[in-house]
C-alpha positions as CSV (number, residue, x, y, z in Angstrom):
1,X,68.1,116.9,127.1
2,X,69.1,113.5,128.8
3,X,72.9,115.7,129.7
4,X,70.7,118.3,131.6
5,X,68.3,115.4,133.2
6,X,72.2,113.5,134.4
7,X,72.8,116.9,135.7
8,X,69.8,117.6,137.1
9,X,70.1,114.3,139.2
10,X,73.0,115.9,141.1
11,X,70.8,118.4,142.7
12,X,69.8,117.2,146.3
13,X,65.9,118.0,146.1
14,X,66.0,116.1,142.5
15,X,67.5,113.4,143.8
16,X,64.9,113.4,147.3
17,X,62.2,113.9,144.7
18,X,62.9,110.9,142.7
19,X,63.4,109.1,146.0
20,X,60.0,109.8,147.0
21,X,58.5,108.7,143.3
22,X,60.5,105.1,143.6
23,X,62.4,105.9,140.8
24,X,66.3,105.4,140.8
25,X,68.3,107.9,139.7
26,X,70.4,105.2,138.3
27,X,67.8,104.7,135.6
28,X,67.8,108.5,133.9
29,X,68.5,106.7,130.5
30,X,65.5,105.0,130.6
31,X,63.4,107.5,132.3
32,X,64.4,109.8,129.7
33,X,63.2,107.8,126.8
34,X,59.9,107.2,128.9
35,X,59.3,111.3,129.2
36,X,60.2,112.0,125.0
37,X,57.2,111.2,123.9
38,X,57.7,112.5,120.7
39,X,61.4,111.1,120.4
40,X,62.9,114.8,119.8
41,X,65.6,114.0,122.1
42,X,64.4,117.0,124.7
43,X,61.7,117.1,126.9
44,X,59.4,120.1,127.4
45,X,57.5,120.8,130.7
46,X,54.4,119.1,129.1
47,X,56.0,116.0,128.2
48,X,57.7,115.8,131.9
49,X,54.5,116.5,133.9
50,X,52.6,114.1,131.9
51,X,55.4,111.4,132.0
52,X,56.0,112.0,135.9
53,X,52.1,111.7,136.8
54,X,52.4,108.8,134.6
55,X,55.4,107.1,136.5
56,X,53.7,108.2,139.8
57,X,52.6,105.5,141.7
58,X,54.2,101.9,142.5
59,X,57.5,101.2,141.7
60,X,56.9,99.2,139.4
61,X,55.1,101.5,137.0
62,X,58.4,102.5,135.6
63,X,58.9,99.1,134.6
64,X,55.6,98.4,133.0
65,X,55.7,102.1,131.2
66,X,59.1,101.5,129.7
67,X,57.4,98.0,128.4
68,X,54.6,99.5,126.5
69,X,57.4,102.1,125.3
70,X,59.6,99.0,123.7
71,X,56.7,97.9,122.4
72,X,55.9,100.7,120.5
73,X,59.2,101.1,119.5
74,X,59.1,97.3,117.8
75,X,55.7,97.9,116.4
76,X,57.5,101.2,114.5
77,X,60.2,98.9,113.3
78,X,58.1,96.4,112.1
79,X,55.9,97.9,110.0
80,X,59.1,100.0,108.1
């Protein structure tokens, strides 16, 4: 759940592990809708590792992943 991920972000190794992926722990809102793929509000092991390998990379794949993921979002709203 996105209380666990908060928590989770308090651990040292978490934190040095998000350090070394560019991602900002400041961010764990939006990195959090990025990994629920299937918007269930919890993400499983698969979701995470497929999100994280996702994210890996340049910083600014974050920013370009949380793009297509408002997009979606819109396209969903629009065609209710």
């Amino acid at each position: 759940t996105l209380d666990e991920l908060h928590h989770s972000f308090t651990r040292p190794d978490i934190r040095s592990f998000m350090t070394a992926l560019e991602i900002d722990v400041i961010e764990a809102d939006a990195l959090f809708a990025l990994l629920d793929d299937n918007g269930d509000g919890a993400v499983d092991i698969a979701e995470f590792v497929e999100g994280m390998t996702r994210l890996k990379g340049e910083a600014r794949s974050m920013d370009i992943h949380m793009l297509i993921l408002q997009n979606q979002k819109a396209l969903q709203a629009c065609s209710q």
